[in-house]
PDB file of N, CA, C, O and CB in Angstrom:
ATOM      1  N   UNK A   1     203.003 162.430  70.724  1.00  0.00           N
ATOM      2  CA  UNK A   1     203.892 162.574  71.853  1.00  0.00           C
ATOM      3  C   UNK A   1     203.135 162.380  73.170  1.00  0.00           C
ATOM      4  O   UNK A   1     203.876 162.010  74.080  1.00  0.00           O
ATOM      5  CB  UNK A   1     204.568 163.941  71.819  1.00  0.00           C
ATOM      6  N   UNK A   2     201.854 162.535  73.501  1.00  0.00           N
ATOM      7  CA  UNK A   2     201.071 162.809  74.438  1.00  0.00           C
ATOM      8  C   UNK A   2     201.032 161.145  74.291  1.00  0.00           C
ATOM      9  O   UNK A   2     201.990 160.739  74.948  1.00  0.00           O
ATOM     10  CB  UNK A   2     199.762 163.953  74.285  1.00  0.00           C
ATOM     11  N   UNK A   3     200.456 160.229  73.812  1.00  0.00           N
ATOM     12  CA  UNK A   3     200.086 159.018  74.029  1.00  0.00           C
ATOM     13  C   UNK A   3     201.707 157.917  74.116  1.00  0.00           C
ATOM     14  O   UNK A   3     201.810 156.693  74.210  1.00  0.00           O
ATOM     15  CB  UNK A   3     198.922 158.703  72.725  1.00  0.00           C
ATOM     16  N   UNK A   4     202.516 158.741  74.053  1.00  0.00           N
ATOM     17  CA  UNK A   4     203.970 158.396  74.319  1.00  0.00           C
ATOM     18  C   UNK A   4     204.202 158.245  76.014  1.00  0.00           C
ATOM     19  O   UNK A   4     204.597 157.292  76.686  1.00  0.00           O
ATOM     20  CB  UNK A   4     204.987 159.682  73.636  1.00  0.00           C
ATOM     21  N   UNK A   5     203.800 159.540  76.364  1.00  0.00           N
ATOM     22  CA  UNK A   5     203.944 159.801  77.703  1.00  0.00           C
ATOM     23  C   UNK A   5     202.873 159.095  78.684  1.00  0.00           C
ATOM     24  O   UNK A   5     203.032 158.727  79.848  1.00  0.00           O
ATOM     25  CB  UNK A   5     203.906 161.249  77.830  1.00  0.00           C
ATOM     26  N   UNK A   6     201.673 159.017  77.815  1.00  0.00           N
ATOM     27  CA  UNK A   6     200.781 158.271  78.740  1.00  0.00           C
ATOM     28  C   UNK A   6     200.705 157.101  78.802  1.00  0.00           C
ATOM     29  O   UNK A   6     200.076 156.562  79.713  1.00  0.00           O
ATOM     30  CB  UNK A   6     199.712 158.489  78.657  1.00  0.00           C
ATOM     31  N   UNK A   7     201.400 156.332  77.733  1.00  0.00           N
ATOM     32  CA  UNK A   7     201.814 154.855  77.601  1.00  0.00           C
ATOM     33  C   UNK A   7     202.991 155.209  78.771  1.00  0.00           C
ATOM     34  O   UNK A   7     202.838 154.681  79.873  1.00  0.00           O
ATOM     35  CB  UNK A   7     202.393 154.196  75.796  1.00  0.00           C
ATOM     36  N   UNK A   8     203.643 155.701  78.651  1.00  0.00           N
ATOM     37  CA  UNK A   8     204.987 155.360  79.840  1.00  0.00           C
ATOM     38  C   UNK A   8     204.700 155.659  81.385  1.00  0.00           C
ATOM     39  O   UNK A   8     205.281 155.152  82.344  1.00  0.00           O
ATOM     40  CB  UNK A   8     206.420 156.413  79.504  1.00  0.00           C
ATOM     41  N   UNK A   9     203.567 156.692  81.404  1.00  0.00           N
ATOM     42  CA  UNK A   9     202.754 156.761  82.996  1.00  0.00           C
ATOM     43  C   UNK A   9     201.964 155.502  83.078  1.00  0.00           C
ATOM     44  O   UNK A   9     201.685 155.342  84.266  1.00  0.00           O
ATOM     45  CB  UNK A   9     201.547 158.175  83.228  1.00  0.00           C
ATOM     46  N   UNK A  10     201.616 154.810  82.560  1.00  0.00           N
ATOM     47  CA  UNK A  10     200.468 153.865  82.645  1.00  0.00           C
ATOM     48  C   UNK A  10     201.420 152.688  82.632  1.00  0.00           C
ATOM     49  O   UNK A  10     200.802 151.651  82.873  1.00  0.00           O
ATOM     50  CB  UNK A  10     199.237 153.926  81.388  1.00  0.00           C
ATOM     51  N   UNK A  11     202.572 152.516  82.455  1.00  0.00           N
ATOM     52  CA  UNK A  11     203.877 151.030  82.169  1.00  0.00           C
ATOM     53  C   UNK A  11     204.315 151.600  83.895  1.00  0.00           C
ATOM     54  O   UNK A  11     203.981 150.858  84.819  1.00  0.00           O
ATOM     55  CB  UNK A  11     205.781 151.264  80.262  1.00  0.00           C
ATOM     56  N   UNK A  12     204.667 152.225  84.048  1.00  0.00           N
ATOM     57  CA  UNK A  12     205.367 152.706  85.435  1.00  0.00           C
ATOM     58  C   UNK A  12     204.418 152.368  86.533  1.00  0.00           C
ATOM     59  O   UNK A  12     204.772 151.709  87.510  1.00  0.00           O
ATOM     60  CB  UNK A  12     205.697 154.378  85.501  1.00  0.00           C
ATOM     61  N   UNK A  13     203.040 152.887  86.343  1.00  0.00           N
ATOM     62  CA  UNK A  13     201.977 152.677  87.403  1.00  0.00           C
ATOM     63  C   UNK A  13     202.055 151.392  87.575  1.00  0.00           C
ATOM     64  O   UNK A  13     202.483 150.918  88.628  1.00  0.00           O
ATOM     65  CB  UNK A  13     200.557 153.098  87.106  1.00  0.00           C
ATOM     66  N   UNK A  14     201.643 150.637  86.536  1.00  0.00           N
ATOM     67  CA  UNK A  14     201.799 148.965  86.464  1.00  0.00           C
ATOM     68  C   UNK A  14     202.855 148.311  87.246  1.00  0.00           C
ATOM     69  O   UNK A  14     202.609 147.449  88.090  1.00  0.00           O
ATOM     70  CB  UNK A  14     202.106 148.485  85.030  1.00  0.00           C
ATOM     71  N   UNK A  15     204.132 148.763  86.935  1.00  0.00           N
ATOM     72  CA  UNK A  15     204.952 148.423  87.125  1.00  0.00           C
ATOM     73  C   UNK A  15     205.218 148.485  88.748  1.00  0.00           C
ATOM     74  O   UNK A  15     205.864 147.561  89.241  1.00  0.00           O
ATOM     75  CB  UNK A  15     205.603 148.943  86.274  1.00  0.00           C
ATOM     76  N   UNK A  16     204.629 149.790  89.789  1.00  0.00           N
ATOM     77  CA  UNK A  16     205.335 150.041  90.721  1.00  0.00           C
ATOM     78  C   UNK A  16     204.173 149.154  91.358  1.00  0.00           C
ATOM     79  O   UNK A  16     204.478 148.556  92.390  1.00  0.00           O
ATOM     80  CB  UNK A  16     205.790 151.556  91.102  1.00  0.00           C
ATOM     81  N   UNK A  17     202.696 148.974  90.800  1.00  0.00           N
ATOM     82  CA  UNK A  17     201.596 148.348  91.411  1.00  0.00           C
ATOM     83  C   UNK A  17     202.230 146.975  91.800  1.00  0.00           C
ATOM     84  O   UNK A  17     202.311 146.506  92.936  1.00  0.00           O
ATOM     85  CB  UNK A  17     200.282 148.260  90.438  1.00  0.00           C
ATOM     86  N   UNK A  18     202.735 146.330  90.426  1.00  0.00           N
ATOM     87  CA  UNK A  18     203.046 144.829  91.108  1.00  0.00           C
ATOM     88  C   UNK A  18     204.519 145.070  92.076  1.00  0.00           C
ATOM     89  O   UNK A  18     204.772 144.458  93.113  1.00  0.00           O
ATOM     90  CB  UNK A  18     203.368 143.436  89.640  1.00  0.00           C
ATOM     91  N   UNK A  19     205.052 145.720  91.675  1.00  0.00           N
ATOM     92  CA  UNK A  19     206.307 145.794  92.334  1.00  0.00           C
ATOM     93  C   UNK A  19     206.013 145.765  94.329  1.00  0.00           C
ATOM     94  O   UNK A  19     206.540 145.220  95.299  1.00  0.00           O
ATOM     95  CB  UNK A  19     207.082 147.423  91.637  1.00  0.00           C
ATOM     96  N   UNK A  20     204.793 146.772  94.049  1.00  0.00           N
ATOM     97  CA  UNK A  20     204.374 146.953  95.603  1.00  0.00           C
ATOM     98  C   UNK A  20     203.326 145.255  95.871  1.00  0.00           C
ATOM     99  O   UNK A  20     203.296 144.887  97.046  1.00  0.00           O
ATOM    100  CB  UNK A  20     203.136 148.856  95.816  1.00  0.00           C
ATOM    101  N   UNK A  21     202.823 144.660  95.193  1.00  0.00           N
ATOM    102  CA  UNK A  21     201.877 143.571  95.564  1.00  0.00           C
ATOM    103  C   UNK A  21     202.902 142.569  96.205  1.00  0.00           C
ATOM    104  O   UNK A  21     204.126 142.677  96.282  1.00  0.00           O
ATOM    105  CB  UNK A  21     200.975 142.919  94.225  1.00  0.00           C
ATOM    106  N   UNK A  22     201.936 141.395  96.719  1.00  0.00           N
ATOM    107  CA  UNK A  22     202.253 140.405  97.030  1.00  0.00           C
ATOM    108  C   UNK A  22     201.496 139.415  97.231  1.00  0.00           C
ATOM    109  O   UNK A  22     200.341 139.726  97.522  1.00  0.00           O
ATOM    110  CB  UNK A  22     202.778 140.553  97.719  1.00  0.00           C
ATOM    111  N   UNK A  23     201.786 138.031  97.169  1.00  0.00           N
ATOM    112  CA  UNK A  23     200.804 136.950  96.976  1.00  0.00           C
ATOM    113  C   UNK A  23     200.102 136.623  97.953  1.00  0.00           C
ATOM    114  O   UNK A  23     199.082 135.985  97.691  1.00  0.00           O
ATOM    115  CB  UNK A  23     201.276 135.876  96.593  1.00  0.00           C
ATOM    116  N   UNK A  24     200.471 137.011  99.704  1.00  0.00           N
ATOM    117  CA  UNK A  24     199.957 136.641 100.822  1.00  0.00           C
ATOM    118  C   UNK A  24     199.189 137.519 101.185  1.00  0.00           C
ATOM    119  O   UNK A  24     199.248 138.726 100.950  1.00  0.00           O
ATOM    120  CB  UNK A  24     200.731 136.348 101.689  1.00  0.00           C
ATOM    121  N   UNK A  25     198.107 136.684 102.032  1.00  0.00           N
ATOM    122  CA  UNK A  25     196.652 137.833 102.797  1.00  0.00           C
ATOM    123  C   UNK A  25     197.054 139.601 103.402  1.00  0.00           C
ATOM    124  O   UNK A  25     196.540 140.711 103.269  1.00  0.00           O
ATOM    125  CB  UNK A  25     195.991 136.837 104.673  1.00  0.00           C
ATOM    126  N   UNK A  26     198.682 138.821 104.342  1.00  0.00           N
ATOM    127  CA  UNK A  26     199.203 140.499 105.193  1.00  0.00           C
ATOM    128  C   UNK A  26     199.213 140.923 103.675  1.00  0.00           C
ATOM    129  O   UNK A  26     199.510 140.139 102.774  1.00  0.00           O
ATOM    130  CB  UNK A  26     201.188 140.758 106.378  1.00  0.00           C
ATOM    131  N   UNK A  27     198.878 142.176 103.490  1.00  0.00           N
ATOM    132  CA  UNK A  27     199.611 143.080 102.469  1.00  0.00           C
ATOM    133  C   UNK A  27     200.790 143.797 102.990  1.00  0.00           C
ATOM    134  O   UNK A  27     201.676 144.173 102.222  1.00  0.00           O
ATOM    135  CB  UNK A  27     198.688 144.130 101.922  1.00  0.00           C
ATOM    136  N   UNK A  28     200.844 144.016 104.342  1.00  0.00           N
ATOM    137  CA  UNK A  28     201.730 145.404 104.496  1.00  0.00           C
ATOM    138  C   UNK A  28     202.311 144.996 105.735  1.00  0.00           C
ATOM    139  O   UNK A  28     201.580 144.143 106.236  1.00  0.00           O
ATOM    140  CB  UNK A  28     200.881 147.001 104.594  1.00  0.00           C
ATOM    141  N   UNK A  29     203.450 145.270 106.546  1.00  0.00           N
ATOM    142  CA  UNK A  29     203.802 145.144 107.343  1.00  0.00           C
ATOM    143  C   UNK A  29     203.639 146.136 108.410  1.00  0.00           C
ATOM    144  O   UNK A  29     204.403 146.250 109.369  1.00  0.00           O
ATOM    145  CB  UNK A  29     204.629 144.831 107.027  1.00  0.00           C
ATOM    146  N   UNK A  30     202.386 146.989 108.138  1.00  0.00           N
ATOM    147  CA  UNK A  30     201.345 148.403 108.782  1.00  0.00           C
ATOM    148  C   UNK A  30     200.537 148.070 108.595  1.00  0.00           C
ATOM    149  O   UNK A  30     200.515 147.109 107.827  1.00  0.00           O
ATOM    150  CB  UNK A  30     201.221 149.803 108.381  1.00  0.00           C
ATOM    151  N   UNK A  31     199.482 148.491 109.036  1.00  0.00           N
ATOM    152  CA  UNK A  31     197.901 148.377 109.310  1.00  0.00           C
ATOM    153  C   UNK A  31     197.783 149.443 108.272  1.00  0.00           C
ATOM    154  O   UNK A  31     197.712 150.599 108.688  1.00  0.00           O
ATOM    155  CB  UNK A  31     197.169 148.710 111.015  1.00  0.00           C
ATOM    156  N   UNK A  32     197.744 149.183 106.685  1.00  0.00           N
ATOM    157  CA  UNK A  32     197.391 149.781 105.694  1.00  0.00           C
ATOM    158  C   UNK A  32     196.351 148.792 105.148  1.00  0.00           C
ATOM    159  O   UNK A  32     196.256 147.585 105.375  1.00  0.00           O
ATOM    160  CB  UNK A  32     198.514 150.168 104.861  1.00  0.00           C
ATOM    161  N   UNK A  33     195.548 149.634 104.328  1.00  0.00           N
ATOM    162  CA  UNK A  33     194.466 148.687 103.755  1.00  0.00           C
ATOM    163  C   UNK A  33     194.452 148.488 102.744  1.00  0.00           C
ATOM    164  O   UNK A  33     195.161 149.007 101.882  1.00  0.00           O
ATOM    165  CB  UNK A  33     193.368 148.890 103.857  1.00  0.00           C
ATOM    166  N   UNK A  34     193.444 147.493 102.586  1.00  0.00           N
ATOM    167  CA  UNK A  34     193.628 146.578 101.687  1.00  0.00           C
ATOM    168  C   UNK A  34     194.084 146.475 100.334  1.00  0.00           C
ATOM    169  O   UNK A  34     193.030 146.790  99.783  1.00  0.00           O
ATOM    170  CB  UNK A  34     192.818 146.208 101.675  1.00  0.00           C
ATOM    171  N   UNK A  35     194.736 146.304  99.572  1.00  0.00           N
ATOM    172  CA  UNK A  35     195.254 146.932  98.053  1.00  0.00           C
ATOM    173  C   UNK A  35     194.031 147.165  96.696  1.00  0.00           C
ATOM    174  O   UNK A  35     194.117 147.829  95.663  1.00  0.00           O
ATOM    175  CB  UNK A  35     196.500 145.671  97.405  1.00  0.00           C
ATOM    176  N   UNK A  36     192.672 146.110  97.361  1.00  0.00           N
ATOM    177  CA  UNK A  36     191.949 145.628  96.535  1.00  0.00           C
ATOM    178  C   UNK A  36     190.872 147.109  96.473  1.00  0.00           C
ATOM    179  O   UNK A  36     190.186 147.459  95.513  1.00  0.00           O
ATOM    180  CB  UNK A  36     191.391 144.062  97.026  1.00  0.00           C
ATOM    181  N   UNK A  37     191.012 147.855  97.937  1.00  0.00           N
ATOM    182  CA  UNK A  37     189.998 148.941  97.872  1.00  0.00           C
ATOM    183  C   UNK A  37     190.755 150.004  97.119  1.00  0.00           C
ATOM    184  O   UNK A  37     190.564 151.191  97.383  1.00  0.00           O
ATOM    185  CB  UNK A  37     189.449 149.456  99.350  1.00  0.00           C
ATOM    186  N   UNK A  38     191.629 149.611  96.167  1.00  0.00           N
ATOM    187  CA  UNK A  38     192.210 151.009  95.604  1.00  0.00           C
ATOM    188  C   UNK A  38     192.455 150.488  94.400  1.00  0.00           C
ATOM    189  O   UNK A  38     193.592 150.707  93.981  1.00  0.00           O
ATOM    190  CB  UNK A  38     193.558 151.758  96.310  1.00  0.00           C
ATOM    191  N   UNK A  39     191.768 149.886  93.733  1.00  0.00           N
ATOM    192  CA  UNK A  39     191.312 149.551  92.685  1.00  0.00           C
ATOM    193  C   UNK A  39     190.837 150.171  91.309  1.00  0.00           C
ATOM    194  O   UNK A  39     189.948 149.451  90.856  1.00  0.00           O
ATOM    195  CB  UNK A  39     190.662 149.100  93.092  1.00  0.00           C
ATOM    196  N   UNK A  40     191.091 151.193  90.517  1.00  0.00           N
ATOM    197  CA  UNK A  40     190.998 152.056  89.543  1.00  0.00           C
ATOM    198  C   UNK A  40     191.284 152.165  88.175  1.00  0.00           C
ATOM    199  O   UNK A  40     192.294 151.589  87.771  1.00  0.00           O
ATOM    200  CB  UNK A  40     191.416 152.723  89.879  1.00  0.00           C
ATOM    201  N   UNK A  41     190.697 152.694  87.508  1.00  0.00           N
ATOM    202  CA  UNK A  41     191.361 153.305  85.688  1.00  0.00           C
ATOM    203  C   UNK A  41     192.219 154.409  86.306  1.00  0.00           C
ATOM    204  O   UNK A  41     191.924 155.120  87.267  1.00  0.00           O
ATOM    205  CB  UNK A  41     189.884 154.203  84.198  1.00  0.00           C
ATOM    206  N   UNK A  42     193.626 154.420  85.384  1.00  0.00           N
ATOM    207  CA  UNK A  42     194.273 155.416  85.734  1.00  0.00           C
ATOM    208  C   UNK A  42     193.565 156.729  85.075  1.00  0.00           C
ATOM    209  O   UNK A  42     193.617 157.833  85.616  1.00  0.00           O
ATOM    210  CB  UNK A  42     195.674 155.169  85.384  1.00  0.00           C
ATOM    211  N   UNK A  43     193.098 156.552  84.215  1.00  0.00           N
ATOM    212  CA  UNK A  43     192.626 157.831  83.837  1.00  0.00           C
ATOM    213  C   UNK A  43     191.023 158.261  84.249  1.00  0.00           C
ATOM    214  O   UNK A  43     190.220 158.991  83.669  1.00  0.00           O
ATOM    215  CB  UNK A  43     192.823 157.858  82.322  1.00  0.00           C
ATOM    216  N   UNK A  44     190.944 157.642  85.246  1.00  0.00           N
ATOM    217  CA  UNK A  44     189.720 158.377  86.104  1.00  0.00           C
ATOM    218  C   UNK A  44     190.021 158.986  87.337  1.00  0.00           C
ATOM    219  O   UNK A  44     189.254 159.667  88.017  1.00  0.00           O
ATOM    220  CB  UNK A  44     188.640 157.435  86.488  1.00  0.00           C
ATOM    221  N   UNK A  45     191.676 158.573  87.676  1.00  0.00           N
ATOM    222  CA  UNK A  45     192.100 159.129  88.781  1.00  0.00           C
ATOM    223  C   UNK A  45     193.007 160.603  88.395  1.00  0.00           C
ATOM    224  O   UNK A  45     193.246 161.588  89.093  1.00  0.00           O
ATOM    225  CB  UNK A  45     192.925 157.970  89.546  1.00  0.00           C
ATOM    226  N   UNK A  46     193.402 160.254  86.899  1.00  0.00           N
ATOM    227  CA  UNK A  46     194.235 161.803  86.297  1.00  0.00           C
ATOM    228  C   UNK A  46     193.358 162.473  85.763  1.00  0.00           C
ATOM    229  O   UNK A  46     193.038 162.325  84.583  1.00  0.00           O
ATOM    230  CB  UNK A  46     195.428 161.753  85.126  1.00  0.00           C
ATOM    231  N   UNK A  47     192.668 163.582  86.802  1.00  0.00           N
ATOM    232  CA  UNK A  47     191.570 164.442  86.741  1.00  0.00           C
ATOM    233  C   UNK A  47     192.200 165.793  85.840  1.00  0.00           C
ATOM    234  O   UNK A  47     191.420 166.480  85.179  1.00  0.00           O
ATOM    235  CB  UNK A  47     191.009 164.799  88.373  1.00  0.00           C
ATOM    236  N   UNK A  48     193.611 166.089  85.878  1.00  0.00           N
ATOM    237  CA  UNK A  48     193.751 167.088  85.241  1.00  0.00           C
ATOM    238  C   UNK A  48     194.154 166.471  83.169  1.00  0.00           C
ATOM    239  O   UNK A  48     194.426 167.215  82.227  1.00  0.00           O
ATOM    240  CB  UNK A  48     195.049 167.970  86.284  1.00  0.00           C
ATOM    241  N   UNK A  49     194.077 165.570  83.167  1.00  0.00           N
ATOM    242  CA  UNK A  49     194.901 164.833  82.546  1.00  0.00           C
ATOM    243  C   UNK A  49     196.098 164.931  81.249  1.00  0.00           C
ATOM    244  O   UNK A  49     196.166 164.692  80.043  1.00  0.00           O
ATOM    245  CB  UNK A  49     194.129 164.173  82.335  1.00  0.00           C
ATOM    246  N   UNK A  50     196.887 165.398  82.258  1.00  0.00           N
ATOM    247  CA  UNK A  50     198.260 165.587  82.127  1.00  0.00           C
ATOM    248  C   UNK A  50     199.299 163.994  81.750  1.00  0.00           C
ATOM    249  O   UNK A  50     200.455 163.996  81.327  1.00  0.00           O
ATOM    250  CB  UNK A  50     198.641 166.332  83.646  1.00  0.00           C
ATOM    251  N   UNK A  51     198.435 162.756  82.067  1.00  0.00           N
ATOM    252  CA  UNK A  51     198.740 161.933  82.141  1.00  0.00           C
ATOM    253  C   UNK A  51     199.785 161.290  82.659  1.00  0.00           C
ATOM    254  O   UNK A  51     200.464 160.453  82.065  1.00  0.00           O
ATOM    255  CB  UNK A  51     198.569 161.860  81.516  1.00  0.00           C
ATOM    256  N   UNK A  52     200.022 161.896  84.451  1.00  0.00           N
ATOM    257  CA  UNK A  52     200.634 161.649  85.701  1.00  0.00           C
ATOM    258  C   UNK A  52     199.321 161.750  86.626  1.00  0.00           C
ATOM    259  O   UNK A  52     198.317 162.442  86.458  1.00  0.00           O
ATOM    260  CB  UNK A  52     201.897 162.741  86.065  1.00  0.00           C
ATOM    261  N   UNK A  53     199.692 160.701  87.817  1.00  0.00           N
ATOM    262  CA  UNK A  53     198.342 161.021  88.947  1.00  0.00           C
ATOM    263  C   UNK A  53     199.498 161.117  89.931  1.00  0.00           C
ATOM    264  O   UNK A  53     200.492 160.390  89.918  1.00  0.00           O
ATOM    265  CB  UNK A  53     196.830 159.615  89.349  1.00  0.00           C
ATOM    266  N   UNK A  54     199.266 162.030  90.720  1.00  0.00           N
ATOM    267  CA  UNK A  54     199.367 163.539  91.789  1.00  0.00           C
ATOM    268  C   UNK A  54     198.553 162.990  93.029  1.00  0.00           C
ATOM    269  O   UNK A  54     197.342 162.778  92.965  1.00  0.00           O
ATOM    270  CB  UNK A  54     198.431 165.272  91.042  1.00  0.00           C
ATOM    271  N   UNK A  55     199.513 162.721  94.457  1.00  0.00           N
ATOM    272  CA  UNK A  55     198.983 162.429  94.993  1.00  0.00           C
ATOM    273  C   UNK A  55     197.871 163.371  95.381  1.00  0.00           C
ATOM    274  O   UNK A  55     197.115 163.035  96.293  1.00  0.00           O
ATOM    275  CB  UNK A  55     199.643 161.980  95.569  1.00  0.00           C
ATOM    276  N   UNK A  56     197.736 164.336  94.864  1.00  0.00           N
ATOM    277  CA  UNK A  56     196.360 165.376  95.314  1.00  0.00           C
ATOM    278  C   UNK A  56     195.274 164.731  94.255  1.00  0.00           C
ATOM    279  O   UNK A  56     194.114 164.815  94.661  1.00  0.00           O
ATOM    280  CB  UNK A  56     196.639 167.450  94.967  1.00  0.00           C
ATOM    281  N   UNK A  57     195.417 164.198  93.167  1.00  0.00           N
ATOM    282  CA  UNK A  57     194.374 163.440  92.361  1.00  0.00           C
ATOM    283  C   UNK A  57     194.138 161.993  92.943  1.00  0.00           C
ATOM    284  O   UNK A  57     193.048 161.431  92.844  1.00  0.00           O
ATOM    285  CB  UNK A  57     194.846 163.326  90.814  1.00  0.00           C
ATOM    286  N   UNK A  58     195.159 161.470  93.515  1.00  0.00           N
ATOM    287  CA  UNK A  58     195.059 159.800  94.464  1.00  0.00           C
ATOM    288  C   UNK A  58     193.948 160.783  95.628  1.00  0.00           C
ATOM    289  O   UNK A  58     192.754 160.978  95.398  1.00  0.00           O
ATOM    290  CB  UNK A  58     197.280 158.866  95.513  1.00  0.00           C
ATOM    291  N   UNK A  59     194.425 161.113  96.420  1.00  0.00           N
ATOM    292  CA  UNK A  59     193.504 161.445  97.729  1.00  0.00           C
ATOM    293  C   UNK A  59     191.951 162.234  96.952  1.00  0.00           C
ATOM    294  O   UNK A  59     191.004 162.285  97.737  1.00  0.00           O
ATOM    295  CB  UNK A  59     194.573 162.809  99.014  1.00  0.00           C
ATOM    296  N   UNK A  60     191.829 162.496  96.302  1.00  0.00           N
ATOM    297  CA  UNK A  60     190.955 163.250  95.675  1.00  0.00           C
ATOM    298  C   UNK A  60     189.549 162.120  94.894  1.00  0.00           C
ATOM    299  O   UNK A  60     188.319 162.126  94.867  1.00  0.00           O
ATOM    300  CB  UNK A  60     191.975 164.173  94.548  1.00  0.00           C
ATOM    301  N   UNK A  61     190.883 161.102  94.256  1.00  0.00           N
ATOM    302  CA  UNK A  61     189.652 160.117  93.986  1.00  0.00           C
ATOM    303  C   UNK A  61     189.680 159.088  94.764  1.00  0.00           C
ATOM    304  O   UNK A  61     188.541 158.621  94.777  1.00  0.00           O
ATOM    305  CB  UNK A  61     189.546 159.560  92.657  1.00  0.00           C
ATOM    306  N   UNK A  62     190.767 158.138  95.796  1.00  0.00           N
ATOM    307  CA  UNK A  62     190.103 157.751  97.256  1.00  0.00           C
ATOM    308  C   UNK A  62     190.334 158.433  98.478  1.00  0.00           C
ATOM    309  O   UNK A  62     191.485 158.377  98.911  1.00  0.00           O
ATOM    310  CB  UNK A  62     190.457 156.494  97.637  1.00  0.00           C
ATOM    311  N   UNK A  63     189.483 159.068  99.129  1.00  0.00           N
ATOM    312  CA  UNK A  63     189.206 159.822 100.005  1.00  0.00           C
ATOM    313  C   UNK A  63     189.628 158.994 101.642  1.00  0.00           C
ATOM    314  O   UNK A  63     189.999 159.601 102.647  1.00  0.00           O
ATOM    315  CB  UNK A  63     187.678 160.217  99.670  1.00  0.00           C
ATOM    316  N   UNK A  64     189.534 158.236 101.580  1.00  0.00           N
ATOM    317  CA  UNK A  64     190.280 157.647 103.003  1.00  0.00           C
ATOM    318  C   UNK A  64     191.394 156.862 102.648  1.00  0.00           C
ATOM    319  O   UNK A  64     191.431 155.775 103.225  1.00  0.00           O
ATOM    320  CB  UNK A  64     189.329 156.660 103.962  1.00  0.00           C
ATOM    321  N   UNK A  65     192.325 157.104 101.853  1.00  0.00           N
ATOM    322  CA  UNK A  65     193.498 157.128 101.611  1.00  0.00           C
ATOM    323  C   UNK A  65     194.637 158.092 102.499  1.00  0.00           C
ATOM    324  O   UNK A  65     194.601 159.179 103.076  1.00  0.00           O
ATOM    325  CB  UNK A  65     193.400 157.388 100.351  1.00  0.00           C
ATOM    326  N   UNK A  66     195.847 156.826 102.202  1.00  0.00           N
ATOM    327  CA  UNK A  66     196.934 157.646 103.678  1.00  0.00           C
ATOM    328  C   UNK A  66     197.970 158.057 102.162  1.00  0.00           C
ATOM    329  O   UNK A  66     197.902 157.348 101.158  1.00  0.00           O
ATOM    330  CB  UNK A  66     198.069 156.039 105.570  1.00  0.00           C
ATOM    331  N   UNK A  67     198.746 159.107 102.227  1.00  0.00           N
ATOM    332  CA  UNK A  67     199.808 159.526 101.488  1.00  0.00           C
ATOM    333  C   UNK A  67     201.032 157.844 101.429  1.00  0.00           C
ATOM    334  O   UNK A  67     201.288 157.509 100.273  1.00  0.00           O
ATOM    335  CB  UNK A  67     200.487 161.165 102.440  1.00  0.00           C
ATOM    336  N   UNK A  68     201.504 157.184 102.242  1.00  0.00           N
ATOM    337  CA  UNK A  68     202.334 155.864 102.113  1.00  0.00           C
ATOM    338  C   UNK A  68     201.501 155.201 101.543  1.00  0.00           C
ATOM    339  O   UNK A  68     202.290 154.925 100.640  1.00  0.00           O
ATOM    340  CB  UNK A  68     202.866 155.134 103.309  1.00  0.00           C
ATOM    341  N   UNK A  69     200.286 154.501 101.140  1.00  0.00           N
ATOM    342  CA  UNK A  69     199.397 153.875 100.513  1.00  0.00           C
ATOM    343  C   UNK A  69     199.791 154.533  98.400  1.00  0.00           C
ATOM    344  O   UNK A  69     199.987 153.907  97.358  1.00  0.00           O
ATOM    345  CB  UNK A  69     197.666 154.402 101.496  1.00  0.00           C
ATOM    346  N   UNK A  70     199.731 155.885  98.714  1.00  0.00           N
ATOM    347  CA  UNK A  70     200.203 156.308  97.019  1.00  0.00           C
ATOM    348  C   UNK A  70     201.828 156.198  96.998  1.00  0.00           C
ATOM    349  O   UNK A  70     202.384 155.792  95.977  1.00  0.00           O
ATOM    350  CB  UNK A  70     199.707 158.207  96.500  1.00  0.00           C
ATOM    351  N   UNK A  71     202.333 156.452  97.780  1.00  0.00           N
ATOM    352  CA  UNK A  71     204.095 156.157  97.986  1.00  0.00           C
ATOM    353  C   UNK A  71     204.350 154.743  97.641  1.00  0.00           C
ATOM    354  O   UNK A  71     205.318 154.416  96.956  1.00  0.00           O
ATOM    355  CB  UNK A  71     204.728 156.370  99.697  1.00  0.00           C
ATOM    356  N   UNK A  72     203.700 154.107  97.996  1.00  0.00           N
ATOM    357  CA  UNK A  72     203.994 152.529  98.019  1.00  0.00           C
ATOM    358  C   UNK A  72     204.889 151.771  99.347  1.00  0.00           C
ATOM    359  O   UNK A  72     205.319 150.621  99.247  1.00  0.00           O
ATOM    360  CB  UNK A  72     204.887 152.258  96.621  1.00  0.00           C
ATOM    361  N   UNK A  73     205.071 152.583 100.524  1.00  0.00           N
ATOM    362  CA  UNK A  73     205.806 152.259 101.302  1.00  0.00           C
ATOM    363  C   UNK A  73     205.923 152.353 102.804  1.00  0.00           C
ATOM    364  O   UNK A  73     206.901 151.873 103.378  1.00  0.00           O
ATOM    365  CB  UNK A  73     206.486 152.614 100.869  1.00  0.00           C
TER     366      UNK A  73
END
């Protein structure tokens, strides 16, 4: 059941990652950075691993990260 749930956190992450990408240099229509410096294994960022990452585990493992950067928006 556990590798159920972490297959479906890890399809969703994927999913909202490209959903948020795009093919051109602007990434963002804000002075957010770059998509490439947030670059990770999900399971080095799900420190408790519950197999969900918490924006307190996003800011935790990149540290000059803005909360809309883990939002996607």
């Amino acid at each position: 059941m556990k590798r159920f749930f972490l297959l479906m956190s890890i399809t969703i992450l994927i999913t909202s990652i490209a959903g948020c990408s795009t093919p051109h240099k602007k990434y963002h229509s804000t002075d957010m950075l770059d998509p490439q410096s947030f670059n990770a294994h999900f399971g080095d960022m799900d420190a408790n691993g519950d197999g969900l990452v918490t924006w307190d585990e996003f800011a935790a493992y990149f540290q000059n990260s803005e909360e809309k950067v883990f939002q996607c928006g």
